[in-house]
Backbone as ProteinMPNN parsed JSONL, in Angstrom:
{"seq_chain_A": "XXXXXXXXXXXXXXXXXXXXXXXXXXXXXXXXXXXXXXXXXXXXXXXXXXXXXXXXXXXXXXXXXXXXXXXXXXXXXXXXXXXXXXXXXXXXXXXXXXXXXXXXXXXXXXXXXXXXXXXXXXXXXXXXXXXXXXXXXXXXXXXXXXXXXXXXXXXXXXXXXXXXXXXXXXXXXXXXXXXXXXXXXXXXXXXXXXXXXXXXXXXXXXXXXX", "coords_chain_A": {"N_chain_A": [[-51.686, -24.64, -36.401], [-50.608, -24.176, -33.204], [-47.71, -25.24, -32.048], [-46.68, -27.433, -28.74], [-44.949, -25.697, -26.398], [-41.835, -27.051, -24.809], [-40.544, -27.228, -21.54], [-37.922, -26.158, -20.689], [-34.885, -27.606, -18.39], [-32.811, -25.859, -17.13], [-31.078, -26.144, -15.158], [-30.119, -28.95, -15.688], [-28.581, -29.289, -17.834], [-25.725, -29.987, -19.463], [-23.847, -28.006, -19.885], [-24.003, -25.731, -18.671], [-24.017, -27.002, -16.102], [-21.909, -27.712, -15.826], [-20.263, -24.834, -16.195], [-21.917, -23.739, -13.429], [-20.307, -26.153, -11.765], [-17.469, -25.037, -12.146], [-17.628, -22.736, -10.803], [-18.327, -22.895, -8.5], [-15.999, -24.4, -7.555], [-14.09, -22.265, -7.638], [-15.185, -20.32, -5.594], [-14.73, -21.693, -3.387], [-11.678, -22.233, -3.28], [-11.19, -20.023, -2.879], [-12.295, -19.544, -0.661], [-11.037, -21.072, 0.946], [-8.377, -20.765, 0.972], [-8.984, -17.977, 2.115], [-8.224, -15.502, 0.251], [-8.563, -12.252, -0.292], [-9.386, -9.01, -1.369], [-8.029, -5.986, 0.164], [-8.307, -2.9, 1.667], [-7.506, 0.539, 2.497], [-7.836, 1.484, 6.046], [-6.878, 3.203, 7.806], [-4.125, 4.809, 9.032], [-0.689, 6.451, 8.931], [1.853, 8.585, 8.206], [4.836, 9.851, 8.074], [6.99, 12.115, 6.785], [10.344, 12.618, 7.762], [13.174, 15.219, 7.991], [16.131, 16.852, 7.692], [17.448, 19.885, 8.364], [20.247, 22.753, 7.343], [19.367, 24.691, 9.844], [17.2, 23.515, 11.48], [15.722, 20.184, 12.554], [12.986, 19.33, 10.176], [9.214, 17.978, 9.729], [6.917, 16.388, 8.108], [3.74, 15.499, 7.435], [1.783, 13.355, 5.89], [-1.857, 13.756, 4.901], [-3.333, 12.432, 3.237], [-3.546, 9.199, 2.254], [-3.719, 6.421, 0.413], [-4.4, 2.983, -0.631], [-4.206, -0.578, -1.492], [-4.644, -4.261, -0.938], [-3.85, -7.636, -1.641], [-4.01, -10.471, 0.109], [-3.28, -13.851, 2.113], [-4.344, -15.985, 3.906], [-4.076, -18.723, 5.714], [-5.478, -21.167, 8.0], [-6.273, -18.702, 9.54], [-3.579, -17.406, 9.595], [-0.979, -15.307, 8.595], [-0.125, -15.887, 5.269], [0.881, -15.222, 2.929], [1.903, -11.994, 0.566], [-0.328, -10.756, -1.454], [-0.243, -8.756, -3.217], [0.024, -5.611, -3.059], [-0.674, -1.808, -3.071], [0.381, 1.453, -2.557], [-0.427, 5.085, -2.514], [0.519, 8.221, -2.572], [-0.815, 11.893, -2.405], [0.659, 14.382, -3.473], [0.383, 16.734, -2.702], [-1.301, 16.251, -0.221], [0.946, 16.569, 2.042], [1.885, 17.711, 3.975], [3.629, 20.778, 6.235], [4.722, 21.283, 9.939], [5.727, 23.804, 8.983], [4.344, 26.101, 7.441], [2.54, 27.5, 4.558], [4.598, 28.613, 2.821], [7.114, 26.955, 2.853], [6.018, 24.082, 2.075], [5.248, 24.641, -0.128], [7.174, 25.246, -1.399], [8.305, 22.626, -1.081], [6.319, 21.109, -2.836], [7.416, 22.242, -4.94], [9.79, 21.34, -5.687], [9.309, 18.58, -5.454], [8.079, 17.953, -8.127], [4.726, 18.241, -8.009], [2.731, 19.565, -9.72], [2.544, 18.293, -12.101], [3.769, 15.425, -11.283], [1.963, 14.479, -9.775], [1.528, 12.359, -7.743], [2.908, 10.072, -5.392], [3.959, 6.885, -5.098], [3.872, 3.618, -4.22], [4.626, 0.593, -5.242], [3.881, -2.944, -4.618], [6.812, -5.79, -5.217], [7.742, -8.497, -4.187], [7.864, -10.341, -1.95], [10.153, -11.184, 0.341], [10.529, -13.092, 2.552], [7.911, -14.001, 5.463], [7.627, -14.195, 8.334], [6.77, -15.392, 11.271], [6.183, -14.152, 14.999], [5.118, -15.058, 17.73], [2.219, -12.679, 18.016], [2.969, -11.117, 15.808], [4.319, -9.858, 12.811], [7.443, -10.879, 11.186], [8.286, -8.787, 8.242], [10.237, -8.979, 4.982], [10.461, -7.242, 1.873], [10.405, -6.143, -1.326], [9.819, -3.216, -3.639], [8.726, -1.069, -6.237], [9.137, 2.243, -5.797], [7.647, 5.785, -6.336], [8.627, 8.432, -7.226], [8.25, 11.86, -8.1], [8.547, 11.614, -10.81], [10.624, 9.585, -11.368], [11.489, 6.246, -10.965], [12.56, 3.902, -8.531], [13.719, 0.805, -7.36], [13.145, -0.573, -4.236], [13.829, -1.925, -0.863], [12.322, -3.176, 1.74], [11.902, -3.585, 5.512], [9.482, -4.41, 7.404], [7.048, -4.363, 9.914], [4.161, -6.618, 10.825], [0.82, -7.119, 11.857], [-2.001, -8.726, 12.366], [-5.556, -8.025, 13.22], [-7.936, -8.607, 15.919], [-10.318, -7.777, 14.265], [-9.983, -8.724, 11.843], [-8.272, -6.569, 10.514], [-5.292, -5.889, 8.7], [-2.415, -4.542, 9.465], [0.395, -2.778, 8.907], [3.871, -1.389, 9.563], [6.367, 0.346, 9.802], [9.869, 1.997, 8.656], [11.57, 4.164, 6.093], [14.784, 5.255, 5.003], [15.544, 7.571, 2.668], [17.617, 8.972, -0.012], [16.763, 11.961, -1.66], [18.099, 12.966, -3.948], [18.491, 10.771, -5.237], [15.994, 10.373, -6.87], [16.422, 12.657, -8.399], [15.659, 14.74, -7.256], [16.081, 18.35, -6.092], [16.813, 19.113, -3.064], [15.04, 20.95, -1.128], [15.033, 24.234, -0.881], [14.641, 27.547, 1.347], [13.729, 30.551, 2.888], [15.388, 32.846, 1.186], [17.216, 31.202, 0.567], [18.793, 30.892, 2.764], [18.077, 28.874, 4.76], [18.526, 25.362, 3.847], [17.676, 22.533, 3.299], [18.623, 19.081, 3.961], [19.675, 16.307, 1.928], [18.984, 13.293, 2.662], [16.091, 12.112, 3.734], [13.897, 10.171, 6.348], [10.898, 8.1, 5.374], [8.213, 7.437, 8.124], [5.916, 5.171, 8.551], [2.925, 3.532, 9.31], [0.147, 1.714, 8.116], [-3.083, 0.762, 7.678], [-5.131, -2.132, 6.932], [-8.636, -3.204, 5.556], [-10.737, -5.964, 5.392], [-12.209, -8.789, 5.101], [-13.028, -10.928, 7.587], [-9.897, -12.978, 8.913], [-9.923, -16.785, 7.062], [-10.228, -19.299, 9.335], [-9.301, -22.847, 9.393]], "CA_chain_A": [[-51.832, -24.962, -34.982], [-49.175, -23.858, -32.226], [-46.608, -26.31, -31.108], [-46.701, -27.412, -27.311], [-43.566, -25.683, -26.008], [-41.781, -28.233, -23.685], [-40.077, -26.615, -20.566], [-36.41, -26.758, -20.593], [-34.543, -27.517, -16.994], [-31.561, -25.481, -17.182], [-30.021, -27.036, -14.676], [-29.722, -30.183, -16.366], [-28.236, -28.71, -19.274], [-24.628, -30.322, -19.284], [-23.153, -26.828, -20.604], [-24.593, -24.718, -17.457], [-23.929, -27.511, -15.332], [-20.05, -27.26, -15.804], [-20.506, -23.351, -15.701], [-21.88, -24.35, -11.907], [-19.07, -26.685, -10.743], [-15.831, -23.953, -11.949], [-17.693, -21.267, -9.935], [-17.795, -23.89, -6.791], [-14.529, -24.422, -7.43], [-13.493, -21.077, -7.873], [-15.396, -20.036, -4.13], [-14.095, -23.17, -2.694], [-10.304, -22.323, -3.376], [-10.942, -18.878, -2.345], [-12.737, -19.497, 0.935], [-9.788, -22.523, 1.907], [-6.999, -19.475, 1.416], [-8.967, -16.934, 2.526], [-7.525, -14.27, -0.068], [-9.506, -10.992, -0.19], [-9.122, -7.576, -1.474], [-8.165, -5.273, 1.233], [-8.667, -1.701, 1.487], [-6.826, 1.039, 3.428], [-8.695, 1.704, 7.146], [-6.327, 4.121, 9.09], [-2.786, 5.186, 8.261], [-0.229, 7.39, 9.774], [2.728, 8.619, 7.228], [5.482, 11.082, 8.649], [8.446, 12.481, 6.117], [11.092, 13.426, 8.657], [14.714, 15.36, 7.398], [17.272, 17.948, 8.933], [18.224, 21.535, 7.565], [21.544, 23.741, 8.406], [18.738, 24.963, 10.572], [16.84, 22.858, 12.483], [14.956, 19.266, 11.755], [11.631, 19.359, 10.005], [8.914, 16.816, 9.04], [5.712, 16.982, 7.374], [2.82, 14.745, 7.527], [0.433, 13.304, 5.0], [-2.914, 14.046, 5.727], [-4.163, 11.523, 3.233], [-2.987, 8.017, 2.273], [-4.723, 5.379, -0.576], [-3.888, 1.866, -0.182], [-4.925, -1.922, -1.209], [-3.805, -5.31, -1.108], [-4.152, -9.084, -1.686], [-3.538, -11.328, 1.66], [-3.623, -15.194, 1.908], [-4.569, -16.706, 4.797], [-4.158, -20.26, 5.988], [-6.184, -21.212, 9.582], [-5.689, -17.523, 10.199], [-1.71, -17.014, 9.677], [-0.524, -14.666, 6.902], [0.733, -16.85, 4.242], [1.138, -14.153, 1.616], [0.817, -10.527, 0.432], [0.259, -11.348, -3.145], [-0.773, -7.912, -4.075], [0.152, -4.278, -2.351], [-0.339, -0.506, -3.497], [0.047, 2.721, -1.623], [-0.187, 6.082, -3.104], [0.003, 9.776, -1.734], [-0.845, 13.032, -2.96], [2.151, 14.998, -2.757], [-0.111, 18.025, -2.011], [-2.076, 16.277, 0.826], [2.028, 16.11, 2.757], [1.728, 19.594, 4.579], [4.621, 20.975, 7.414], [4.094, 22.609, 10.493], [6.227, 25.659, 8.885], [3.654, 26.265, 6.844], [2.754, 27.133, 3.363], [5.902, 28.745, 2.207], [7.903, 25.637, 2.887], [5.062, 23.544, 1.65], [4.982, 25.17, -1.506], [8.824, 24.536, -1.491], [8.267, 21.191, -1.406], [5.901, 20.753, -4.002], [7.672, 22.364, -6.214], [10.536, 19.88, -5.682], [8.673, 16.887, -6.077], [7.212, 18.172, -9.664], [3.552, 18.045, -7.932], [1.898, 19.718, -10.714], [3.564, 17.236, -13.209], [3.942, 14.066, -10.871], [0.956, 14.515, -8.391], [1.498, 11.271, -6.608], [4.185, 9.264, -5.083], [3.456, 5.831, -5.267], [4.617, 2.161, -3.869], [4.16, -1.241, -5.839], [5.073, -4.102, -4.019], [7.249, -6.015, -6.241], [8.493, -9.114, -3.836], [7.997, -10.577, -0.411], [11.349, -12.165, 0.101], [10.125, -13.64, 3.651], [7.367, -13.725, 6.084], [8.356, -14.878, 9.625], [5.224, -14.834, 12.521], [6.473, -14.175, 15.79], [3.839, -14.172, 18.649], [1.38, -12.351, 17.312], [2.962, -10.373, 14.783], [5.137, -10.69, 11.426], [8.534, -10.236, 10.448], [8.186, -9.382, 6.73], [10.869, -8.717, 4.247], [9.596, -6.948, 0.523], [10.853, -5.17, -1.84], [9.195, -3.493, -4.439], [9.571, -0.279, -6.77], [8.789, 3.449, -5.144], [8.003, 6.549, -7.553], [8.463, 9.732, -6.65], [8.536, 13.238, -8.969], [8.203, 11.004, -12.266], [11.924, 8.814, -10.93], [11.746, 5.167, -10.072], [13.744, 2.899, -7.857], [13.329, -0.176, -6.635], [13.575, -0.734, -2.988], [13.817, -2.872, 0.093], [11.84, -3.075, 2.762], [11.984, -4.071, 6.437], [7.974, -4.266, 8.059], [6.31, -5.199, 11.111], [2.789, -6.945, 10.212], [-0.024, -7.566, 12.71], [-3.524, -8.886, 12.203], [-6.339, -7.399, 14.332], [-9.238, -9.312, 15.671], [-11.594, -7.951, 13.404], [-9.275, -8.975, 10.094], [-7.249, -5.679, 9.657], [-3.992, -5.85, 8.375], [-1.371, -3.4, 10.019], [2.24, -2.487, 8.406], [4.892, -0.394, 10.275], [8.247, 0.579, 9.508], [10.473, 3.02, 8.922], [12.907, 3.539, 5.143], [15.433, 6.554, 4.225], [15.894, 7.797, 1.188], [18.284, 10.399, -0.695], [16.528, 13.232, -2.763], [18.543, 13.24, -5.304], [18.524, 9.114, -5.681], [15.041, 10.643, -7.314], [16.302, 13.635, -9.127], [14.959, 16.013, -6.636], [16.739, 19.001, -5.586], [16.082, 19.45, -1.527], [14.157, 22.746, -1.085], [15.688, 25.951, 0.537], [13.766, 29.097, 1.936], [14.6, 32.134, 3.511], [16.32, 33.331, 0.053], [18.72, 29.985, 0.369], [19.7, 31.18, 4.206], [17.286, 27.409, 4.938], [19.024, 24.655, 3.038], [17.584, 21.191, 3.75], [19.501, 17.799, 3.635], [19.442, 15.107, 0.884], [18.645, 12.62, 3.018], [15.033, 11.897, 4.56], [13.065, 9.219, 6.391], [9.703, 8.177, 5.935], [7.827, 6.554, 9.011], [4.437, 5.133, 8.388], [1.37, 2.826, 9.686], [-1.002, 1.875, 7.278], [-3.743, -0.556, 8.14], [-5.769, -2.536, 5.598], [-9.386, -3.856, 6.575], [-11.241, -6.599, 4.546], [-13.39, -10.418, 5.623], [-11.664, -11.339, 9.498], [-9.151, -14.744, 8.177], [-10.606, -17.931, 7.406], [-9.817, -20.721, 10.094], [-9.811, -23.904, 8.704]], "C_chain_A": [[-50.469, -24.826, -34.309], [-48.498, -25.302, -32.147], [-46.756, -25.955, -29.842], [-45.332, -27.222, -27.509], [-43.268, -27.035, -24.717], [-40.494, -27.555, -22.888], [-38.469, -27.016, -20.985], [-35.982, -26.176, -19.028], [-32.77, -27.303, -17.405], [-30.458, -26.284, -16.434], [-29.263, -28.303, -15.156], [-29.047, -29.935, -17.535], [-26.456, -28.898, -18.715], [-23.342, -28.822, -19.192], [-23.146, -25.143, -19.098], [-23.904, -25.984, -16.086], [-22.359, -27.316, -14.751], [-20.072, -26.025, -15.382], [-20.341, -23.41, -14.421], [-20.658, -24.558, -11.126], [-17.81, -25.58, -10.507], [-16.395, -23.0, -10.97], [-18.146, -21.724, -8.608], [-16.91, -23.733, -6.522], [-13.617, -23.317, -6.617], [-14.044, -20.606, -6.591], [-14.829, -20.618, -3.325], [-12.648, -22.906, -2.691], [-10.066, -20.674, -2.773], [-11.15, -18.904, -0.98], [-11.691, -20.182, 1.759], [-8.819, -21.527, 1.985], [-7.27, -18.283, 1.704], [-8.246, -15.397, 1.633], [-8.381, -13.411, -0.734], [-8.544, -9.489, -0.781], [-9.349, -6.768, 0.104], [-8.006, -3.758, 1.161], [-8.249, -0.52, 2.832], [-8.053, 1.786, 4.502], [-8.26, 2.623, 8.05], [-4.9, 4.049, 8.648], [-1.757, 6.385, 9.004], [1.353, 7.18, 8.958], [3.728, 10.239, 7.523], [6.766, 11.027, 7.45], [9.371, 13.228, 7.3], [12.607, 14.038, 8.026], [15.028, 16.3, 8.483], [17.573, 19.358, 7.757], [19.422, 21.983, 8.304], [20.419, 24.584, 9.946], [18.128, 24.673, 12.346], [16.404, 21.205, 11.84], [13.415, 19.782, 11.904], [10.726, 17.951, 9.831], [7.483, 17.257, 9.115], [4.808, 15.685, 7.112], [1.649, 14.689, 6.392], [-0.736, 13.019, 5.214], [-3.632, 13.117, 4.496], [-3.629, 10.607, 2.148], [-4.329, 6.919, 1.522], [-3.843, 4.173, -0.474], [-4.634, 0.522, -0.382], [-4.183, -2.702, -1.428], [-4.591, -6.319, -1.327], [-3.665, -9.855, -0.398], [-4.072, -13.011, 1.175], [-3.364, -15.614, 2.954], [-4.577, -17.699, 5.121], [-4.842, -20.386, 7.507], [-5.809, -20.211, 10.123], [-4.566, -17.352, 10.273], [-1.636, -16.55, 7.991], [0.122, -15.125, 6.205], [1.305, -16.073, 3.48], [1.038, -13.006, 1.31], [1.295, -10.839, -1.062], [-0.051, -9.725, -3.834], [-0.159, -6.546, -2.843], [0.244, -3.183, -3.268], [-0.597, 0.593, -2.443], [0.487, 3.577, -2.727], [-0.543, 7.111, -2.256], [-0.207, 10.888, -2.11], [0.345, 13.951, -2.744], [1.514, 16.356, -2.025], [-1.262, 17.652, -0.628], [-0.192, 16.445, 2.239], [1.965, 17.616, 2.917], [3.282, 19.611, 5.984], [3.966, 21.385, 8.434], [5.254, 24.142, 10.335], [5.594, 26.078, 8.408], [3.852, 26.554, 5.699], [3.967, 27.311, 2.219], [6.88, 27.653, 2.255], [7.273, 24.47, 2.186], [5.079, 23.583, 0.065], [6.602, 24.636, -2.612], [9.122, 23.227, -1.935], [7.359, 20.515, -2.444], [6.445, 20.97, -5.063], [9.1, 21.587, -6.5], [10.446, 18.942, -5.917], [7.928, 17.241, -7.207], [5.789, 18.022, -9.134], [2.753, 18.15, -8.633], [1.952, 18.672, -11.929], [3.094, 15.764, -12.88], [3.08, 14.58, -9.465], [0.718, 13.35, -7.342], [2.439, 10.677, -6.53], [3.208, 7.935, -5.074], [4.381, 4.669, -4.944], [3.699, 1.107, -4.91], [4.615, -2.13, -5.186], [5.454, -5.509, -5.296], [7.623, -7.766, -6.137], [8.621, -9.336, -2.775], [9.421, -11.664, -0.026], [11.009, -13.567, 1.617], [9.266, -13.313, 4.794], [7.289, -14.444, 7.604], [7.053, -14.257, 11.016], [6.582, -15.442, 13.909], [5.456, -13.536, 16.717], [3.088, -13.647, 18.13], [1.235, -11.0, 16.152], [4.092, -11.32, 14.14], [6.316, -10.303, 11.536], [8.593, -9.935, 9.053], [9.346, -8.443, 6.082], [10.489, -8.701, 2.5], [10.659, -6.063, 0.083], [9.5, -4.685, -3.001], [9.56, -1.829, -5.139], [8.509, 1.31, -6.055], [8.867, 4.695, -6.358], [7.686, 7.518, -7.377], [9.121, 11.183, -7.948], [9.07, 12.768, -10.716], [9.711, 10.12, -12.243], [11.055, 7.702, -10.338], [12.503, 4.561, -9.564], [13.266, 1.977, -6.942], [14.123, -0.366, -5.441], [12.937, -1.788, -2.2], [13.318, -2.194, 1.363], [11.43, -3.827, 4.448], [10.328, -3.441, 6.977], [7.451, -4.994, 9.188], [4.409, -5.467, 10.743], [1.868, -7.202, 11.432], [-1.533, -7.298, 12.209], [-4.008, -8.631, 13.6], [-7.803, -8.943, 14.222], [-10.197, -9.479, 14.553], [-11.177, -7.971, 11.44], [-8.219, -7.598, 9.255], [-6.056, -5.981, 9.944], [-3.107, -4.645, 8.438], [0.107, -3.509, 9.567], [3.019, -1.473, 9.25], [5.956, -0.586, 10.125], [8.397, 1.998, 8.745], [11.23, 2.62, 7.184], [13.249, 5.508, 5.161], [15.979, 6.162, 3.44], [16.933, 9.167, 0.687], [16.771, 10.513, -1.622], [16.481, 12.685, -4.002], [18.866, 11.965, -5.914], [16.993, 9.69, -6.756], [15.179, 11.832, -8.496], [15.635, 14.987, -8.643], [15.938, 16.525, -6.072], [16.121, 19.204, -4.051], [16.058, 20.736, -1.373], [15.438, 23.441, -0.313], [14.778, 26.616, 0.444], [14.62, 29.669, 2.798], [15.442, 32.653, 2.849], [17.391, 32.475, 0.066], [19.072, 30.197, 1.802], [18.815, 29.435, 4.869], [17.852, 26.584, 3.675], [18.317, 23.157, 3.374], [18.766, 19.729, 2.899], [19.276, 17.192, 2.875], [18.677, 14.171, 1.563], [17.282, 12.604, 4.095], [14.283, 10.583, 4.776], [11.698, 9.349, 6.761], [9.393, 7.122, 6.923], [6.317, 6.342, 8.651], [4.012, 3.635, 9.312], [0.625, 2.978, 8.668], [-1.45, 0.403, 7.586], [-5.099, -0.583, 7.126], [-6.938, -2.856, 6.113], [-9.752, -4.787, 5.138], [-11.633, -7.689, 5.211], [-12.052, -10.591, 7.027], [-11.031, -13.273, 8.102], [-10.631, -15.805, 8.362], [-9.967, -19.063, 8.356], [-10.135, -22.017, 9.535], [-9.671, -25.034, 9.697]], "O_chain_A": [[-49.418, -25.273, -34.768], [-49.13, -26.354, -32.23], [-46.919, -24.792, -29.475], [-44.576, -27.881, -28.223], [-44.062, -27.679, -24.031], [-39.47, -27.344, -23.538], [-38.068, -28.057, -21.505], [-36.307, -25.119, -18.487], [-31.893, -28.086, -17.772], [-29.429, -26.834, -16.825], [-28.067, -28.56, -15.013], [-29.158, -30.881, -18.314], [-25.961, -28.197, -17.833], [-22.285, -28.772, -18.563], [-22.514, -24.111, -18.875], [-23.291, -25.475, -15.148], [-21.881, -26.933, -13.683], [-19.914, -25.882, -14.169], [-19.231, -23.26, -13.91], [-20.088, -23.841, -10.304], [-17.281, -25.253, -9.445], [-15.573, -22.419, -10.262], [-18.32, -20.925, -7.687], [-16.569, -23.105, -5.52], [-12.886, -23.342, -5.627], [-13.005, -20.258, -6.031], [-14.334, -19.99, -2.388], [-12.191, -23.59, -1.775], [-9.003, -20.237, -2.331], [-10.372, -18.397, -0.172], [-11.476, -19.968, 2.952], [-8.336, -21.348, 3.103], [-6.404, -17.408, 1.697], [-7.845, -14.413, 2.255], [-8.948, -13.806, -1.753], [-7.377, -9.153, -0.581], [-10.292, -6.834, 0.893], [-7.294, -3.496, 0.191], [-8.648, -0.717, 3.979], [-8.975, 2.469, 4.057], [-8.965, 2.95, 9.004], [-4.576, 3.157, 7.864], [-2.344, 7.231, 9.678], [1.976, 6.118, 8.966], [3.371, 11.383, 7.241], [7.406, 9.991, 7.269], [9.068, 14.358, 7.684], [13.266, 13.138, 7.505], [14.547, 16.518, 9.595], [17.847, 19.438, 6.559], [19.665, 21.75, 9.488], [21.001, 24.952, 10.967], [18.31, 25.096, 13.487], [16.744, 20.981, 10.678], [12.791, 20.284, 12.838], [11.334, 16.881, 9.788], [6.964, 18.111, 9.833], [5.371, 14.794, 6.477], [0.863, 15.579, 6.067], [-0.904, 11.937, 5.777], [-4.82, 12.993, 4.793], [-3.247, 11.153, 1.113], [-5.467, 6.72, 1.949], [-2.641, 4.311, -0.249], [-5.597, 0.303, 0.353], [-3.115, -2.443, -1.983], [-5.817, -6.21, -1.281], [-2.543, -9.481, -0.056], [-4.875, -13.337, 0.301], [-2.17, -15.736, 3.228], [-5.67, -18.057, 4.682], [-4.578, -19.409, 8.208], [-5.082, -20.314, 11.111], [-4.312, -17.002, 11.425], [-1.956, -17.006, 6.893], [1.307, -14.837, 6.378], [2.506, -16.3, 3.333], [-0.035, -12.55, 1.704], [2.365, -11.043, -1.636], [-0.057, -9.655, -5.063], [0.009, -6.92, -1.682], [1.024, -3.285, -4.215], [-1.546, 0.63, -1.66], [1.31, 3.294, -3.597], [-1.475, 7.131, -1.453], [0.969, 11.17, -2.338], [0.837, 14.084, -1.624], [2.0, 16.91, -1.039], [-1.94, 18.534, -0.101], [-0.51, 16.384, 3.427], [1.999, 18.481, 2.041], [3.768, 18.593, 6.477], [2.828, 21.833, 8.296], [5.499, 25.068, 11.108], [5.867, 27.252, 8.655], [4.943, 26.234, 5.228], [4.252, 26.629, 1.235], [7.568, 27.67, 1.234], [8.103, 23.759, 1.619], [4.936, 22.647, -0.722], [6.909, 24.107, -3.68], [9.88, 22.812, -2.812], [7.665, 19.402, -2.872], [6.262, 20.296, -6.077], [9.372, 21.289, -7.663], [11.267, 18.264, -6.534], [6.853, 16.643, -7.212], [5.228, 17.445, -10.066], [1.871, 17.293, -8.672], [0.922, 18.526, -12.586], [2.409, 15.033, -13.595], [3.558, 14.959, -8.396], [-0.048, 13.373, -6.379], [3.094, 10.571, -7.567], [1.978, 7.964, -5.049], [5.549, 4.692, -5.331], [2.499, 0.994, -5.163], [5.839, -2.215, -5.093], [4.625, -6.042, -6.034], [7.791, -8.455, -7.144], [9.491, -8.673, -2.211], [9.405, -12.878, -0.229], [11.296, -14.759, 1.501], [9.66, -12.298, 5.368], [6.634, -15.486, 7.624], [6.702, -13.151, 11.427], [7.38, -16.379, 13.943], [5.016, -12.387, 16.766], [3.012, -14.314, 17.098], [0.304, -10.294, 15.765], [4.575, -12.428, 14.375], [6.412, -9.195, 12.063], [9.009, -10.904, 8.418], [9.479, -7.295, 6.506], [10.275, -9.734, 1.866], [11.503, -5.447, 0.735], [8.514, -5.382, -3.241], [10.562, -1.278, -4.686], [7.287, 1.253, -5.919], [9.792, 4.732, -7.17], [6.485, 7.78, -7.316], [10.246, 11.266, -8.441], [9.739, 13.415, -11.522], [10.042, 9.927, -13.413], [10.164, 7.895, -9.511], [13.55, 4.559, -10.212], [12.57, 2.219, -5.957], [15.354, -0.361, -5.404], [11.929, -2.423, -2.513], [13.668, -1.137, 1.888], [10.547, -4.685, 4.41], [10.045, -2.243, 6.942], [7.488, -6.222, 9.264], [3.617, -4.564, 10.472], [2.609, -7.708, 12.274], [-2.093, -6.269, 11.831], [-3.442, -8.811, 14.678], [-8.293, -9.686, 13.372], [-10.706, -10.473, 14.036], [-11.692, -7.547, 10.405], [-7.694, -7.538, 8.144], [-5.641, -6.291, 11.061], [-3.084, -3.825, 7.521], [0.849, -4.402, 9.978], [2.281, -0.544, 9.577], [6.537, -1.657, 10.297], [7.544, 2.802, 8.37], [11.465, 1.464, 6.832], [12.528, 6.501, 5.258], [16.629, 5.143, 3.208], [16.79, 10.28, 1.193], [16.013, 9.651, -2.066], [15.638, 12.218, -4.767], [19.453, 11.943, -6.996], [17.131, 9.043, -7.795], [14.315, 11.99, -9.358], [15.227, 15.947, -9.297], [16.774, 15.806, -5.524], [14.92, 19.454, -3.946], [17.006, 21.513, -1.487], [16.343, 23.171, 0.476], [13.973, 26.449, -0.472], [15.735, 29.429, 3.263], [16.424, 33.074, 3.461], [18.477, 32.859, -0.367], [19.946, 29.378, 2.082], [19.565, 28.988, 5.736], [17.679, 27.053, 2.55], [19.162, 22.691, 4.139], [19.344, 19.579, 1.822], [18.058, 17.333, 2.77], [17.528, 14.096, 1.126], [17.443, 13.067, 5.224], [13.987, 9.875, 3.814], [11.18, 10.021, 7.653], [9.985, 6.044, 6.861], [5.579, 7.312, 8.48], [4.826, 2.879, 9.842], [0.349, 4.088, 8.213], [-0.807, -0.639, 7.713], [-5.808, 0.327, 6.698], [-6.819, -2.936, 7.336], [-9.264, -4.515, 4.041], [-11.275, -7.513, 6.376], [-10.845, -10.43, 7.209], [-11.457, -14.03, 7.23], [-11.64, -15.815, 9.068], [-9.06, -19.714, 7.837], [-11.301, -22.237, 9.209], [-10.043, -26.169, 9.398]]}, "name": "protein", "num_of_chains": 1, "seq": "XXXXXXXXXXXXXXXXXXXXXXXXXXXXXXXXXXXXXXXXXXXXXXXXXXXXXXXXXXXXXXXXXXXXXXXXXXXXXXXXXXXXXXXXXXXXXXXXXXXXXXXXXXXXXXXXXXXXXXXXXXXXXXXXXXXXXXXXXXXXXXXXXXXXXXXXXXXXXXXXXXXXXXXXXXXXXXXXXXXXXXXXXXXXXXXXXXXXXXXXXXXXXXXXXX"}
């Protein structure tokens, strides 16, 4: 003869119950600081330098990007997390491809197909009016060379929760191990020294207000 099964109420089950509370917890500490994965929404990334020539600069036509943010009653407490990366072959001129080509083959593209930021280090985040002052460093890696660098950024949150960066850094070349292109059989020499200018804006949940 069968045995009457007798229902079991999971819930009540001391072992599930705990389970429960940490993953309260664990929403509960996320929702009070608001910190979200954020994901790049719009971007604008200019390489500018100079030749015996003239000045050039060459634009990357496409830009990857996420972060960590921590929010307190809507004010940026933190960037606990940042990456940007670029294709070196999406960074085009308007001299076109012969210069282009120049420049890939400078930055090892086939080799080292992406430049890349880590952020390493927010040294200070300072709200003024309705943007940031933020001070970061973190390490930059370009044509298979790293070096850790410092960074000066302007931050502003948007109504609908995106996170906006802007600023400006120059760099030597050859701080990387890259020779700076020539064309026109060497009669085009470009400079060591170039700055990039970018915008890159993050989107992810609008802040929590508490």
């Amino acid at each position: 003869m069968a045995r009457d099964r007798v229902p079991v109420n999971l819930s009540q089950n001391p072992t599930i119950m705990k389970y429960k509370l940490l993953l309260l917890a664990i929403c509960s500490i996320s929702f009070a600081f608001g910190q979200s994965n954020y994901r790049i929404s719009n971007y604008s990334l200019v390489v500018k330098g100079t030749s015996n020539l003239h000045d050039w600069e060459s634009n990357a036509k496409e830009v990857r990007a996420n972060g960590n943010f921590t929010f307190t009653a809507g004010t940026l407490k933190s960037i606990d997390a940042l990456f940007v990366e670029i294709p070196v072959k999406s960074i085009k001129s308007a001299k076109g491809s012969i210069m282009d080509n120049k420049t890939y083959d400078a930055l090892k593209a086939d080799k080292f197909p992406n430049i890349g930021f880590k952020l390493g280090k927010v040294s200070s985040i300072v709200k003024k009016g309705d943007a940031y002052d933020i001070n970061a460093s973190g390490s930059l890696s370009i044509a298979g060379a790293s070096n850790y660098i410092d960074l000066y950024v302007k931050g502003k949150i948007g109504s609908d929760g995106t996170v906006t960066f802007s600023g400006s850094k120059k760099l030597k070349m050859t701080d990387y191990n890259i020779k700076p292109p020539t064309a026109l059989l060497g009669t085009l020499t470009t400079g060591d020294e170039v700055e990039i200018v970018f915008q890159v804006s993050l989107k992810g949940p609008a802040p929590v207000s508490q």
